[in-house]
Backbone as CSV, one residue per row, in Angstrom:
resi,resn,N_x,N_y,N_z,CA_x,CA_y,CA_z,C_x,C_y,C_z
1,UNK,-8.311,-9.535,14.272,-9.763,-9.674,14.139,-10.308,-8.474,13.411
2,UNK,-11.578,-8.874,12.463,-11.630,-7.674,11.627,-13.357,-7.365,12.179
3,UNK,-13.908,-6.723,13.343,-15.076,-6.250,13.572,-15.719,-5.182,13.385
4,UNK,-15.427,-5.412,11.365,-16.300,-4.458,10.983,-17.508,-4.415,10.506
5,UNK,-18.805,-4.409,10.941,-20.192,-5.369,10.166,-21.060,-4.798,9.130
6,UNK,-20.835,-3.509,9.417,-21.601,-3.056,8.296,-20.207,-2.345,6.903
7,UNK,-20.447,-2.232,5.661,-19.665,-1.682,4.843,-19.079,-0.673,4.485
8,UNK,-19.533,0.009,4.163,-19.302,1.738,3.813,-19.231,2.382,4.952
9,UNK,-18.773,3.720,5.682,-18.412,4.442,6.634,-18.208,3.612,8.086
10,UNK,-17.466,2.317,7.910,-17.714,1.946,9.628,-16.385,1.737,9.959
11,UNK,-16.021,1.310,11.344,-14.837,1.911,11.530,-14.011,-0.046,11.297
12,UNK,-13.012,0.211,11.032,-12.251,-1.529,11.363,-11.297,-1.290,12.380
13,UNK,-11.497,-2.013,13.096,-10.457,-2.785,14.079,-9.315,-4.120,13.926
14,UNK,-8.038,-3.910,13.403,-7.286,-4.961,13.357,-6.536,-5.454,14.256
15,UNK,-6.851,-6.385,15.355,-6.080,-6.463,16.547,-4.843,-7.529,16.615
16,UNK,-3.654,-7.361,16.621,-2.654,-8.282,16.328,-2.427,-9.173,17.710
17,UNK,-2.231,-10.158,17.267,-1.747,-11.088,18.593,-0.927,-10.888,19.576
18,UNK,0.031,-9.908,19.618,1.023,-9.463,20.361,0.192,-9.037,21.648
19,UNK,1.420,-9.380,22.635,1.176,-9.215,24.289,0.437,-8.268,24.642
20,UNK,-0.094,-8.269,25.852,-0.612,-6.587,26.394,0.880,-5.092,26.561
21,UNK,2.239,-5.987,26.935,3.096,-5.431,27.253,3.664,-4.707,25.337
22,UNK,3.413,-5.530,24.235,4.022,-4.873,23.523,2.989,-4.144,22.846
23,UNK,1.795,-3.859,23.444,0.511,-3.445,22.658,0.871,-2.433,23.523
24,UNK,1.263,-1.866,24.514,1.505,-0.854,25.385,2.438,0.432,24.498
25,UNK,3.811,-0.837,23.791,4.993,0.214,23.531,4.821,0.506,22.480
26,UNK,3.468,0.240,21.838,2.887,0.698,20.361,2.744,1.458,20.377
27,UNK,2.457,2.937,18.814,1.471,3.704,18.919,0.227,3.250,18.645
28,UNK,-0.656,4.273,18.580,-2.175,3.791,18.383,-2.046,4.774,16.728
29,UNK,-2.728,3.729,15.480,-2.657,3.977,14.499,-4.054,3.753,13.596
30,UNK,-4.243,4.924,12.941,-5.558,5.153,12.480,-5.465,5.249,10.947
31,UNK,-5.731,4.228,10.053,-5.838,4.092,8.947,-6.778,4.829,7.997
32,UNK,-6.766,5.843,7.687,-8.051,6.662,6.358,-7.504,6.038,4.808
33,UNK,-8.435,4.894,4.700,-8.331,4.594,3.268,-9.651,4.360,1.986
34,UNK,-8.988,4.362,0.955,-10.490,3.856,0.191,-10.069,2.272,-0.954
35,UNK,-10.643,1.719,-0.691,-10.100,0.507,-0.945,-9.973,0.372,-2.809
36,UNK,-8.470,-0.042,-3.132,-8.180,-0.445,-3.952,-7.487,0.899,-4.726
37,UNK,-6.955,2.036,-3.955,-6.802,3.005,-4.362,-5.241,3.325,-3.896
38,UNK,-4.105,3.928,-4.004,-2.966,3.973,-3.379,-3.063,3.882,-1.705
39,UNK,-3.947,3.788,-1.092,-3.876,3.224,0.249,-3.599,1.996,0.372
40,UNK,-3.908,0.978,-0.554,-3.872,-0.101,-0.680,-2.389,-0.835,0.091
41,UNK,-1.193,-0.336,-0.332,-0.066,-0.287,-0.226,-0.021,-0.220,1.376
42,UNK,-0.749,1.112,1.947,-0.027,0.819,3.686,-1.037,0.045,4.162
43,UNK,-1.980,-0.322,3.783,-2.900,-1.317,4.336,-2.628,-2.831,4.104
44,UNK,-1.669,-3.291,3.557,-1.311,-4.632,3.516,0.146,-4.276,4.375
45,UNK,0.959,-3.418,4.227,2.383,-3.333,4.952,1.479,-3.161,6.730
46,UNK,0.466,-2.475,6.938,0.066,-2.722,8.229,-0.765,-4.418,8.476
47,UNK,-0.829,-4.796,7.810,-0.943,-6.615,7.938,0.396,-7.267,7.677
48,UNK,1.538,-6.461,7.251,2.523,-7.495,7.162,3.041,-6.953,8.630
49,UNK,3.213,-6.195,8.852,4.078,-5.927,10.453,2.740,-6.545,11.726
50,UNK,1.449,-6.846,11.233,0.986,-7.527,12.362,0.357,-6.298,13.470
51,UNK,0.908,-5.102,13.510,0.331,-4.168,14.430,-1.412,-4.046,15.045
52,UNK,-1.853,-4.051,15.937,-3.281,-3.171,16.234,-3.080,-1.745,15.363
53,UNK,-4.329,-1.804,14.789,-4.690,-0.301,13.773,-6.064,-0.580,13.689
54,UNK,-6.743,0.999,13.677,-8.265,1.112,13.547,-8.143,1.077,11.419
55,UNK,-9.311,1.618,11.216,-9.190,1.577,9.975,-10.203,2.194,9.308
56,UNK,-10.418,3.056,8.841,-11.379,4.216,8.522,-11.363,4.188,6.895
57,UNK,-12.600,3.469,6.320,-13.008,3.366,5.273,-13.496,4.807,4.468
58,UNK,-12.862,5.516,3.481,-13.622,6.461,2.953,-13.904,6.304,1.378
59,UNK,-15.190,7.065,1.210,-16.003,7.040,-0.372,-15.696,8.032,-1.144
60,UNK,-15.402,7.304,-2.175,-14.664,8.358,-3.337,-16.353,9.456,-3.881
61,UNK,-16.830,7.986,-3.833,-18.698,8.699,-4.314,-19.056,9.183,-3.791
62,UNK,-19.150,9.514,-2.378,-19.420,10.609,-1.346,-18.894,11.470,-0.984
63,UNK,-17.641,11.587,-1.345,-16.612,12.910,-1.855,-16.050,12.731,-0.306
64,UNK,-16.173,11.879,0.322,-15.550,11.867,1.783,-14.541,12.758,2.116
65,UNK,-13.216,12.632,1.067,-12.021,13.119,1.035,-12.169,14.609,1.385
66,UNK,-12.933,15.372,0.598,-13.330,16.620,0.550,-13.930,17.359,1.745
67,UNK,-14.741,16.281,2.706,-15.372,16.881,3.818,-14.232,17.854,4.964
68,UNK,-14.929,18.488,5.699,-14.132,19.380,6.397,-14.164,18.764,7.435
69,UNK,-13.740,17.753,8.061,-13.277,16.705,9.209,-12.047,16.362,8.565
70,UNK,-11.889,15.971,7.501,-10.883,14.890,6.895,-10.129,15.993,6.727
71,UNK,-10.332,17.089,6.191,-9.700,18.116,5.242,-8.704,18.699,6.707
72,UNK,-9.229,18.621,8.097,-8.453,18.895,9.248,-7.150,18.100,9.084
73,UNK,-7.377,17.267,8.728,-6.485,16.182,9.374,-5.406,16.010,8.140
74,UNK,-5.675,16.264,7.019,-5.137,16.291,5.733,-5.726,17.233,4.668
75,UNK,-5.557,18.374,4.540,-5.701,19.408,4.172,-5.740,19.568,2.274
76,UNK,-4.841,18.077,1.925,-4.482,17.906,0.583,-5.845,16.928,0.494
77,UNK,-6.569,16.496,0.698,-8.187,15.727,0.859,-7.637,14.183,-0.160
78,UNK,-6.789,13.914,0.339,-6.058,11.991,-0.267,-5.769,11.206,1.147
79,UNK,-6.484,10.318,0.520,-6.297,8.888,0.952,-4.509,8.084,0.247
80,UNK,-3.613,7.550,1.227,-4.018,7.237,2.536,-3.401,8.387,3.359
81,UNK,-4.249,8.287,4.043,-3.463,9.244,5.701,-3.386,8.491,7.077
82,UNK,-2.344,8.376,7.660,-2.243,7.383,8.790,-1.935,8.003,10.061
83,UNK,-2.757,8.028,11.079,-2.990,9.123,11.789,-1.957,8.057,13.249
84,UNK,-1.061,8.447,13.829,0.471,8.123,14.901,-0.293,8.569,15.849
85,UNK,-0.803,7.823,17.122,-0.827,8.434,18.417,-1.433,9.659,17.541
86,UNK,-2.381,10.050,16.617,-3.489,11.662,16.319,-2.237,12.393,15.704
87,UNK,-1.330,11.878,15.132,-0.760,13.215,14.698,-0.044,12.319,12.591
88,UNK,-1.505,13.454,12.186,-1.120,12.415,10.706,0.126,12.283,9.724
89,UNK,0.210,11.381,9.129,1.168,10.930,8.202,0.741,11.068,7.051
90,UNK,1.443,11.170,5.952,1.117,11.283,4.757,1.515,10.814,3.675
91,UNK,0.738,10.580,2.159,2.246,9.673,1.491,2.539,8.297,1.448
92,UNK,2.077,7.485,0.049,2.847,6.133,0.627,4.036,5.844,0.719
93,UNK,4.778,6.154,0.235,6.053,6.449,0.262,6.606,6.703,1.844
94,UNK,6.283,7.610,2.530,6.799,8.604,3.838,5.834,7.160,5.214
95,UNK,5.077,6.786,4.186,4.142,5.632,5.798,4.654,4.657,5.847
96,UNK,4.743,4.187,4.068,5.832,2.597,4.011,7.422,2.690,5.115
97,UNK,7.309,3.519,4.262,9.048,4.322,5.412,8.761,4.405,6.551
98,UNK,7.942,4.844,7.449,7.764,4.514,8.871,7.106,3.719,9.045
99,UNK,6.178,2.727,8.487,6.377,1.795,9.273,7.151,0.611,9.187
100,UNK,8.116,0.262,8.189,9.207,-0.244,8.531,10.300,0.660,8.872
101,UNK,10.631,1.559,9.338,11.115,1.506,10.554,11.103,1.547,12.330
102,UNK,9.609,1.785,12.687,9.191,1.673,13.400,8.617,0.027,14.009
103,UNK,8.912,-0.459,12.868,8.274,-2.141,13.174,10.018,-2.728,12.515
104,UNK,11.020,-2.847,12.794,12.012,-3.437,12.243,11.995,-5.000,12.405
105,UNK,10.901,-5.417,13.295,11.282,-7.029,13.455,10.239,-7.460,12.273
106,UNK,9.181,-6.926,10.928,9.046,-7.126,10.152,9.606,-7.497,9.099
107,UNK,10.976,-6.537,9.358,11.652,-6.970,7.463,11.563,-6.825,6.992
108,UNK,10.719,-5.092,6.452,10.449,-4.683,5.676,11.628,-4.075,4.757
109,UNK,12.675,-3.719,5.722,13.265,-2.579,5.058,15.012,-3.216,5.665
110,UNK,15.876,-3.251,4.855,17.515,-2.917,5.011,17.988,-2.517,6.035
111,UNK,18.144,-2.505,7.352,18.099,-1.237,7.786,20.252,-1.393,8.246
112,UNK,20.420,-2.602,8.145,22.135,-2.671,7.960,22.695,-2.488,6.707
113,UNK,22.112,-2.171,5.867,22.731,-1.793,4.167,22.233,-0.884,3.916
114,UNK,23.139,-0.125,3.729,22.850,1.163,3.741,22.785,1.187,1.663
115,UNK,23.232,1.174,0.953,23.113,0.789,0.015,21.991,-0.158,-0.431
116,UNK,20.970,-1.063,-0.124,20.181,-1.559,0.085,19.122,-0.510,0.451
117,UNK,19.693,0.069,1.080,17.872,0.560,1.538,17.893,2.339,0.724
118,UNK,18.941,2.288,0.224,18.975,3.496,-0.738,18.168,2.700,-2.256
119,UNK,18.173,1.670,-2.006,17.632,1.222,-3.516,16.158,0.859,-3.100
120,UNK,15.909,1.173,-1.775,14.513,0.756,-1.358,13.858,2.199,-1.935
121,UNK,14.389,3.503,-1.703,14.589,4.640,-1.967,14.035,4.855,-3.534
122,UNK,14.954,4.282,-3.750,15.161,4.694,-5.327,13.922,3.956,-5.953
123,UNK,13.468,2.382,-5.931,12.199,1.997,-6.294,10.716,2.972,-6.140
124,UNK,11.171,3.597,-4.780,9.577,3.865,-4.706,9.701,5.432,-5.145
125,UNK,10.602,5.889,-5.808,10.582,7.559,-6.029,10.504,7.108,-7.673
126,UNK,10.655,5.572,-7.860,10.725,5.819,-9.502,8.948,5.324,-9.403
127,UNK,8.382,4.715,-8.626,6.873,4.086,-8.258,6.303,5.439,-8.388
128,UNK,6.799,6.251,-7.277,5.326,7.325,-7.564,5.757,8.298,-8.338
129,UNK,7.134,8.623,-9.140,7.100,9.702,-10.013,6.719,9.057,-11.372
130,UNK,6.881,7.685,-11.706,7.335,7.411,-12.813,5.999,6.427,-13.234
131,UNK,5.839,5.469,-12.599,4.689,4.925,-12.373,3.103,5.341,-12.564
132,UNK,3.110,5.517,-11.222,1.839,6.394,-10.739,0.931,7.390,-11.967
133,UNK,1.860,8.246,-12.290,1.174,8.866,-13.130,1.260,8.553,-14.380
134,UNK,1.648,7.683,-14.996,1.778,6.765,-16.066,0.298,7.075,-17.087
135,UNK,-0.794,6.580,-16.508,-2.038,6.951,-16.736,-2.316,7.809,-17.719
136,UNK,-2.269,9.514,-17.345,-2.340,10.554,-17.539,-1.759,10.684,-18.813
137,UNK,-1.243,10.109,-19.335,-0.427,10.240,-20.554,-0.479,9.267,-21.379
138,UNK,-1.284,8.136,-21.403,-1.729,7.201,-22.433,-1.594,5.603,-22.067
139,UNK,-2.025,4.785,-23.379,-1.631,3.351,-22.809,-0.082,3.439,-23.181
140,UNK,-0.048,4.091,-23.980,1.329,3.555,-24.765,2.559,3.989,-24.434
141,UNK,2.533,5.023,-23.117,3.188,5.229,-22.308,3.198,4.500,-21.137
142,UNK,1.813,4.007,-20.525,1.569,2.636,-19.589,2.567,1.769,-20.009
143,UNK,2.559,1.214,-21.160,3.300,0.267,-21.492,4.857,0.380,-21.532
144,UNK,5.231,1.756,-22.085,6.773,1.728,-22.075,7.369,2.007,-20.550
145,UNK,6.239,2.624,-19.326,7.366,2.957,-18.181,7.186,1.344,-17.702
146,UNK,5.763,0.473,-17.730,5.755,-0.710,-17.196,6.997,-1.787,-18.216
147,UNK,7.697,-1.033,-19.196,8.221,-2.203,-19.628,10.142,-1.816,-18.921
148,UNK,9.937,-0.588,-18.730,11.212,-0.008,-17.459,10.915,-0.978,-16.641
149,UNK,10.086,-0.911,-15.755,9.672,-1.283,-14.579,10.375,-3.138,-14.421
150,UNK,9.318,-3.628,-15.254,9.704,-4.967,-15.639,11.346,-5.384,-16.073
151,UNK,12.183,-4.630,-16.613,13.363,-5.020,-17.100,14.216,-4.566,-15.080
152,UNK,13.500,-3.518,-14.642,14.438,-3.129,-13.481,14.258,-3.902,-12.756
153,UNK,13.138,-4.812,-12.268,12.564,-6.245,-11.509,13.367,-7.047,-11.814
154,UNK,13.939,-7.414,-12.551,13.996,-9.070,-13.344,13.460,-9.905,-12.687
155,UNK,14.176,-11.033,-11.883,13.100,-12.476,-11.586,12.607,-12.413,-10.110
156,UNK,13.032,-11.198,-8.703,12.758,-11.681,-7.701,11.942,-10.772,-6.766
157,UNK,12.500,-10.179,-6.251,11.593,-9.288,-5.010,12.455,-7.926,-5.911
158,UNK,12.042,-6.665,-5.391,12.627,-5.519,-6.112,14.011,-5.423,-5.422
159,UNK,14.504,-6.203,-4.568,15.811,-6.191,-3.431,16.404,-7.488,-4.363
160,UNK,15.944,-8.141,-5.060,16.599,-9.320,-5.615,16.171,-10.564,-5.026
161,UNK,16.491,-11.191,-3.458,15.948,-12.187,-3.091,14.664,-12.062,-1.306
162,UNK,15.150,-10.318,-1.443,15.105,-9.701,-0.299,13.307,-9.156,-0.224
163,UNK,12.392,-9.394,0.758,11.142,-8.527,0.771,11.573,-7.277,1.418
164,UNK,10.483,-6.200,0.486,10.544,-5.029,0.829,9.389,-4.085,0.717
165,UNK,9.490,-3.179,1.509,8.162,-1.994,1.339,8.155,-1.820,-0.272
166,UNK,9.546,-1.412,-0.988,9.200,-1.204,-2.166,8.198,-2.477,-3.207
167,UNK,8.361,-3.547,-2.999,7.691,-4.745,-3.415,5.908,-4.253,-3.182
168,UNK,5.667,-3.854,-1.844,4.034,-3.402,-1.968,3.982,-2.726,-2.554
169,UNK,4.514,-1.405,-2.630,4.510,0.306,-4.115,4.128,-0.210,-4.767
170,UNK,5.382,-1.034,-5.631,4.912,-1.719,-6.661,4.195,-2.950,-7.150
171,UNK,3.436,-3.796,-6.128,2.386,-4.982,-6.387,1.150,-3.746,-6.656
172,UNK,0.644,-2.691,-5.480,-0.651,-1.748,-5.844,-1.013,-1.271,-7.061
173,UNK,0.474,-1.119,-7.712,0.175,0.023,-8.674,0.166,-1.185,-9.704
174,UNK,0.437,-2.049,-9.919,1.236,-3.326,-10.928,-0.689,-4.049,-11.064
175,UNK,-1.310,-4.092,-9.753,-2.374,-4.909,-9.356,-3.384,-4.269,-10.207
176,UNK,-3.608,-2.645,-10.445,-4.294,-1.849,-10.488,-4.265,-1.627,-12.199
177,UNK,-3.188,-1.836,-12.685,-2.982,-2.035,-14.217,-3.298,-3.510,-14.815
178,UNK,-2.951,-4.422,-13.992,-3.096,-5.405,-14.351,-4.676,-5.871,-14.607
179,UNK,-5.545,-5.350,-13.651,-7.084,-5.280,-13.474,-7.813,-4.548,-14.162
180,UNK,-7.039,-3.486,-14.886,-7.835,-2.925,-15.352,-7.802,-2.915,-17.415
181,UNK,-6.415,-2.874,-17.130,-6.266,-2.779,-19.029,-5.475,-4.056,-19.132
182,UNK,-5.596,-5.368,-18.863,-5.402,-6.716,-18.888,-4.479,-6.610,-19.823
183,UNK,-3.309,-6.392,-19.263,-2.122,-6.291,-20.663,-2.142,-8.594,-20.680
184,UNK,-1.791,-8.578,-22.532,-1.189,-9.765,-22.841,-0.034,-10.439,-21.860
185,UNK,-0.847,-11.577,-21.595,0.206,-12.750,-21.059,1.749,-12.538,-21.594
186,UNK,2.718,-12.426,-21.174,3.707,-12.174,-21.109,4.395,-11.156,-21.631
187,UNK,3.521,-9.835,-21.947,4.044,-8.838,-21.817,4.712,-8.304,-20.827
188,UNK,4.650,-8.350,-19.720,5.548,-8.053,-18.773,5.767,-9.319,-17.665
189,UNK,6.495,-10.330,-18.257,7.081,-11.514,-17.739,7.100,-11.397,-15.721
190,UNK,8.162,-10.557,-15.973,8.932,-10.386,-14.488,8.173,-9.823,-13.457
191,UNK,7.123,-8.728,-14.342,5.802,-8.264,-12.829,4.774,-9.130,-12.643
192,UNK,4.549,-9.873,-13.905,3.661,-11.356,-13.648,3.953,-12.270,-12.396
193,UNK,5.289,-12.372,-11.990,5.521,-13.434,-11.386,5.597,-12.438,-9.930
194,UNK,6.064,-11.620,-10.287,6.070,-10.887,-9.183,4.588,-10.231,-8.389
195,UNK,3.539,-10.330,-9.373,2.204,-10.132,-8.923,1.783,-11.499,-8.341
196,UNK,2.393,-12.678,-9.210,1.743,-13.668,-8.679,1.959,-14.170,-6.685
197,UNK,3.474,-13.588,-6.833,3.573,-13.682,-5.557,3.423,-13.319,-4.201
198,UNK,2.962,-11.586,-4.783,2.585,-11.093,-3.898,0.857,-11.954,-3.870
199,UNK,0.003,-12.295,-4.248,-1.262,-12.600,-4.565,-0.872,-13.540,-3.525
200,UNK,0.048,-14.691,-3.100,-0.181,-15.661,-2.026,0.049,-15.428,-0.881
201,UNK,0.438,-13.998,-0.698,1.450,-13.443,0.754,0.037,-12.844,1.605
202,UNK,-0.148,-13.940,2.670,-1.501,-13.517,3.490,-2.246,-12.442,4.214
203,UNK,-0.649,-11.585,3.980,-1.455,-9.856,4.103,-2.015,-9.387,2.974
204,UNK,-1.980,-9.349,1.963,-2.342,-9.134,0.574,-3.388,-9.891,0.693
205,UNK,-3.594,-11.186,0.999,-5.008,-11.597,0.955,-5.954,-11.514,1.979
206,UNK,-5.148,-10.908,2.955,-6.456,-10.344,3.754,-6.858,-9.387,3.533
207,UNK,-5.580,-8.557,2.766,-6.436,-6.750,2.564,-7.198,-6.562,1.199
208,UNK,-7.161,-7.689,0.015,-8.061,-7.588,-0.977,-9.734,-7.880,-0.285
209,UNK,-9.450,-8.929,0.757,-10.516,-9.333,1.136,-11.624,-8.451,2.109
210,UNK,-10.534,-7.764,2.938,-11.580,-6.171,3.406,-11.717,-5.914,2.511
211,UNK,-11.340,-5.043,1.558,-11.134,-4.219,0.500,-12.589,-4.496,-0.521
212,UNK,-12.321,-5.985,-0.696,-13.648,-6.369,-1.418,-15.174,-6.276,-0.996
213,UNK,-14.773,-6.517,0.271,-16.484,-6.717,1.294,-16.844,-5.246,1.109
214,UNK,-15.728,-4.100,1.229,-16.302,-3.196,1.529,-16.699,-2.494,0.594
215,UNK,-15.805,-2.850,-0.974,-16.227,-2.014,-2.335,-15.847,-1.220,-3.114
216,UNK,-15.139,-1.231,-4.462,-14.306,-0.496,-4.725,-14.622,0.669,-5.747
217,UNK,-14.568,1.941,-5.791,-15.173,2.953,-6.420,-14.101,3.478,-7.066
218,UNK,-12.915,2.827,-7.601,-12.189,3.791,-8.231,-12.131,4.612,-9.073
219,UNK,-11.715,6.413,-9.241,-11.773,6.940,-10.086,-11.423,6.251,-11.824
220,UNK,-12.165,6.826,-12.595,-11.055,6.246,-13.766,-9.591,6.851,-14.196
């Protein structure tokens, strides 16, 4: 249930269906995000594992990040930060990683292939070194690491037939290019299909759908 009513600074509540007994052996998990921004990523992996999590909306336009409350809690002033039973996390990379392993009946993550989940590894260190800052350095570098990207995908999940944390890394960052500098229809074949699919997976469409109500201010 999402009882959040007003938009900007209010708090969300996502309460998962699970028992009182396994809502017990949970932690209690506190989401600081700003929607449509690399938080994006643990905010749909916390709708794919189903967990109770609060959810703490912050404004890029109000410099939220910067305030000296937040700056306690995360000292580097970025979204996302995911606060365990009060003691924060950091990193999408380091949150995707705990929370599939902390939620293993999700499926997020390999956790009997060890080889497998070294390539879960390897996706998201090439996501935020290689990826991520892509930007900063032109379109025409956009285009050549997204055309890496696309040849290392080919036709299925980034595991091959397998879902994975690395699959969200890369739908956020894939979503976020795709929206913004509308590359040509089949320039990148293999993240097309692979965007398309994440687009029907009902955590993804519930978290565009907070995400939207509440408003998106992204830097350029």
């Amino acid at each position: 249930m999402w009882d959040c009513r007003s938009k900007r600074g209010c708090v969300t509540r996502v309460i998962a269906s699970s028992s009182s007994d396994e809502q017990m052996d949970q932690p209690m998990l506190t989401l600081y995000f700003a929607p449509g921004s690399s938080s994006m990523a643990v905010h749909i992996a916390l709708h794919e594992i189903g967990a109770p999590f609060e959810a703490r909306p912050m404004s890029f336009k109000r410099n939220e990040m910067r305030a000296a409350e937040f700056l306690a809690i995360n000292p580097a002033g970025k979204v996302p930060t995911l606060l365990v039973d009060g003691r924060p996390l950091t990193e999408v990379a380091g949150i995707l990683f705990y929370l599939a392993r902390r939620f293993p009946e999700a499926q997020l993550l390999p956790h009997s292939d060890i080889e497998a989940e070294a390539h879960v590894v390897s996706w998201m260190s090439f996501i935020a070194s290689t990826l991520h800052p892509a930007r900063k350095q032109g379109l025409d570098h956009v285009r050549q690491v997204y055309q890496i990207a696309d040849q290392k995908l080919g036709g299925g999940w980034a595991l091959g037939k397998r879902y994975c944390i690395a699959d969200i890394h890369l739908f956020r960052l894939y979503w976020r290019m795709f929206n913004s500098l509308h590359p040509a229809k089949g320039e990148f074949p293999n993240l097309d299909a692979h965007y398309a699919r994440m687009m029907a997976r009902p955590a993804v469409q519930r978290t565009i759908e907070i995400e939207t109500a509440i408003g998106y201010e992204l830097p350029a």
